[in-house]
C-alpha positions, 0 to 999 in steps of 0.5 A, a space after each residue: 802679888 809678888 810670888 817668891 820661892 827661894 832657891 837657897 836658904 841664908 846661913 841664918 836658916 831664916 826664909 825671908 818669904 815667910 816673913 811675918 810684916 806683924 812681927 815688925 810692929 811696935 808702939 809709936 805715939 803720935 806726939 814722938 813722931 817729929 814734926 819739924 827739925 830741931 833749930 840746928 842739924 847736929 842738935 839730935 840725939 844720937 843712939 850707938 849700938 855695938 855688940 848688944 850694948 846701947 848708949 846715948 850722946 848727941 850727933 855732934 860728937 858722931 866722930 868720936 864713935 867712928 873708928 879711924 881710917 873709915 870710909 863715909 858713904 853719903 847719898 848726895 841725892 837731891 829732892 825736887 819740888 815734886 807736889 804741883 797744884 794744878 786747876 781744871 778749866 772750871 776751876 778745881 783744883 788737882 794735885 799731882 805728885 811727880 814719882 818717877 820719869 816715863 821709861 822713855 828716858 834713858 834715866 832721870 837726869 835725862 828726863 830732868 833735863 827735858 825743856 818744854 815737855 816731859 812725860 811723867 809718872 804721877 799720883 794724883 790728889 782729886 783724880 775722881 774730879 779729873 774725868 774727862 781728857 780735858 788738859 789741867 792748866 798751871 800759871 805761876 810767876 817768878 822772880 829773876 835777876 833780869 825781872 818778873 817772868 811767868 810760867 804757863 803749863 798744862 798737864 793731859 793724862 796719857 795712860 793708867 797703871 794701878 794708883 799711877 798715871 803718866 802724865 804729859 806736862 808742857 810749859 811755857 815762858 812769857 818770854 819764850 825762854 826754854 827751861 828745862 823739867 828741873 827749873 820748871 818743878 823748882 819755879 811751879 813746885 812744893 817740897 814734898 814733906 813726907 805725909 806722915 808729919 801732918 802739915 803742909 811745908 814752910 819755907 823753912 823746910 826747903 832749907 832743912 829738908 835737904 842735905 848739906 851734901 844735895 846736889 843730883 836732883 831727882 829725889 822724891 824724899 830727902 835721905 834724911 840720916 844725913 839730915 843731922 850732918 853739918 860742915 863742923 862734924 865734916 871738919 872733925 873727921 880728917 882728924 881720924 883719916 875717916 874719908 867721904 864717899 859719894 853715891 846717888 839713890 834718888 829716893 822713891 815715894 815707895 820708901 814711905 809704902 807700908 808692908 801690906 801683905 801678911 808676909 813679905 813674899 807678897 811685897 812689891 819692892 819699888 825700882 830706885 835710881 843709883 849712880 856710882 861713880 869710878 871714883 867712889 868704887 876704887 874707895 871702897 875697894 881700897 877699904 875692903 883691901 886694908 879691912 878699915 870699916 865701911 859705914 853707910 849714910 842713912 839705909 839708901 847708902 846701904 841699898 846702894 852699895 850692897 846693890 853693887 856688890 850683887 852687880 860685880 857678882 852678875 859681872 863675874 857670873 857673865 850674867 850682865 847685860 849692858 842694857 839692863 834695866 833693873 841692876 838687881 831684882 827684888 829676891 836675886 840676893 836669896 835665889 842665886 849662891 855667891 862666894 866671891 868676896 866683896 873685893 872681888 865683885 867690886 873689883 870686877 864692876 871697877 874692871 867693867 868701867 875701865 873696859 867700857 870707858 864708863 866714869 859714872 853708872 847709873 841704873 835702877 835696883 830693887 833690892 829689898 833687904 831683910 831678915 837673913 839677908 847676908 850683908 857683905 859690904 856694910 860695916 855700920 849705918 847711920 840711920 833714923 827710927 823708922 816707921 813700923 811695918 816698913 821695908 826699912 825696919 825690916 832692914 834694920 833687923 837685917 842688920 842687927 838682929 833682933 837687937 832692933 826690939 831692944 834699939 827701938 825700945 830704948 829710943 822710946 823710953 829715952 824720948 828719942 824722936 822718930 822718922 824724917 825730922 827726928 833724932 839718929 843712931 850708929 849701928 853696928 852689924 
């Protein structure tokens, strides 16, 4: 159990410790869960909230509701074929599901760059079948330019923690040719379609399951707010000077973890890979200068760019440490009092790449957001309707209040579609 005593209380008055994960419940009938995308991306509807009041249209006009000047921080993560089917000697068959790199690897690009071998952190589907020591053995053929090849794996467990295994994968061509992690899971692997859709994946899937913006594999689930995205709304925005900013968080299959807890004190947040670069942090320090908004793509942009905003505090606290592991802990936002102005910690994180010669950052937060937490980058969100009892509900309230009673409500009664495939909304704080 997660125990958390805060140190200070938020300006809300709100103990995020105490808060109830029943209170974050609500109704959602089977047949509003969407189970496959519409026919096209900015097809869905669109829900816009703003000061109390809510309204409807649909996501191919999402320019008009953004004011001008605004930054877009997209997650351009990239999900992996992270579902293996792997088969014991006998000929059972085991599912393993890739979650994470081992913390041998210095971070998951890295670790999917590995060739021959890797070493993984795992669930697996039939673990009670895989008893003994003996290796699981994986074959597959693929089509390239130059002709058929074959892949042969195998796959030997090397620890256990809780649900979690770490596995040793090695692999082989027919040819010996060296292909790395990533050409490895791209060649051998599923899409791993959330579980609460109820079916398996289709082809059609590896298409819409990703972004139009993927490009940094390691994800383990798609940032699905920018699901909706296509390169005609990307063509309305320069119109309204509104600019795009990139940021990576591969999501974790703790996104999809429900709070089970009776308070969120005794939650464990899960640890996500983020990459930002100089780039997209001199951006953001240019809104936060001329005070136009800042609006994140989807709750993994907002997890990423508050997570940087409570690292420059750290920075100019003299309290990070270059080989830190975990950027920002689960409740360091409620124990530690900060009245630097957001350009401030982003201006110190912009002045500690310059002084490391760094281009690009990455690390792992834990953030959790929630109810009397004090948003103090974020303007609005782009974002889909999430499941109850989520850690990303409870952002959401953090976000708008209260109000997410009324959000939802609305969404239900509109025949709005939820989750992954669903429809979307724009949030203003």
């Amino acid at each position: 159990m997660n125990s958390f005593k805060p140190l200070r209380m938020p300006k809300t008055n709100i103990n995020p410790a105490a808060i109830k994960i029943e209170d974050f419940q609500y109704e959602l009938p089977d047949e509003r869960i969407a189970r496959f995308p519409l026919e096209k991306r900015d097809q869905s509807k669109l829900l816009i909230y703003k000061g109390g009041r809510i309204e409807a249209d649909v996501f191919r006009k999402v320019s008009t509701h953004l004011p001008e000047n605004a930054l877009l921080l997209l997650n351009q993560a990239k999900v992996v074929h992270a579902r293996l089917h792997f088969r014991k000697s006998t000929g059972g068959k085991i599912e393993i599901f890739c979650l994470e790199p081992d913390s041998r690897y210095l971070d998951i690009t890295t670790a999917m760059m590995q060739k021959n071998e890797v070493y993984w952190n795992c669930i697996l589907r039939g673990a009670s079948k895989w008893k003994d020591d003996s290796p699981l053995e994986l074959k597959v053929n693929y089509s390239t330019t130059s002709g058929e090849k074959t892949i042969k794996a195998e796959a030997r467990k090397v620890s256990r923690e809780g649900q979690s295994f770490n596995i040793h994968f090695k692999w082989e061509t027919g040819n010996n040719e060296q292909i790395s992690f990533s050409e490895f899971l791209e060649h051998a692997g599923k899409i791993p379609i959330p579980p609460y859709l109820k079916r398996k994946a289709k082809e059609s899937d590896e298409e819409r399951y990703q972004t139009i913006f993927a490009k940094s594999e390691g994800s383990v689930a798609a940032p699905t707010a920018a699901l909706h995205f296509t390169s005609e709304i990307l063509n309305q925005l320069p119109s309204k000077n509104i600019d795009l900013g990139e940021l990576t968080l591969h999501v974790s299959a703790g996104t999809f973890m429900p709070v089970k807890s009776k308070t969120i004190a005794g939650h464990e947040m899960h640890a996500e890979w983020i990459e930002i670069s100089l780039g997209s942090l001199e951006k953001i320090a240019q809104q936060l200068q001329t005070e136009n908004k800042i609006i994140g793509i989807g709750t993994t942009s907002a997890r990423t760019l508050e997570s940087l905003y409570w690292i420059g505090v750290q920075i100019l606290k003299k309290q990070w440490q270059i080989d830190q592991k975990i950027a920002v802990s689960q409740w360091y936002p409620y124990q530690e009092e900060s009245n630097f102005t957001g350009l401030q910690a982003i201006n110190a994180l912009i002045d500690y790449y310059v002084t490391n010669n760094l281009q690009t950052l990455i690390t792992q937060t834990k953030l959790i957001i929630v109810p009397g937490y004090e948003f103090r980058l974020l303007d609005g969100l782009i974002t889909n309707f999430h499941q109850p009892s989520s850690t990303l509900l409870l952002m959401i309230s953090a976000f708008v209040g209260e109000d997410w009673k009324k959000i939802y409500d609305y969404a239900l009664d509109n025949n709005f579609r939820f989750l992954s495939y669903g429809d979307g909304s724009l949030l203003w704080r």
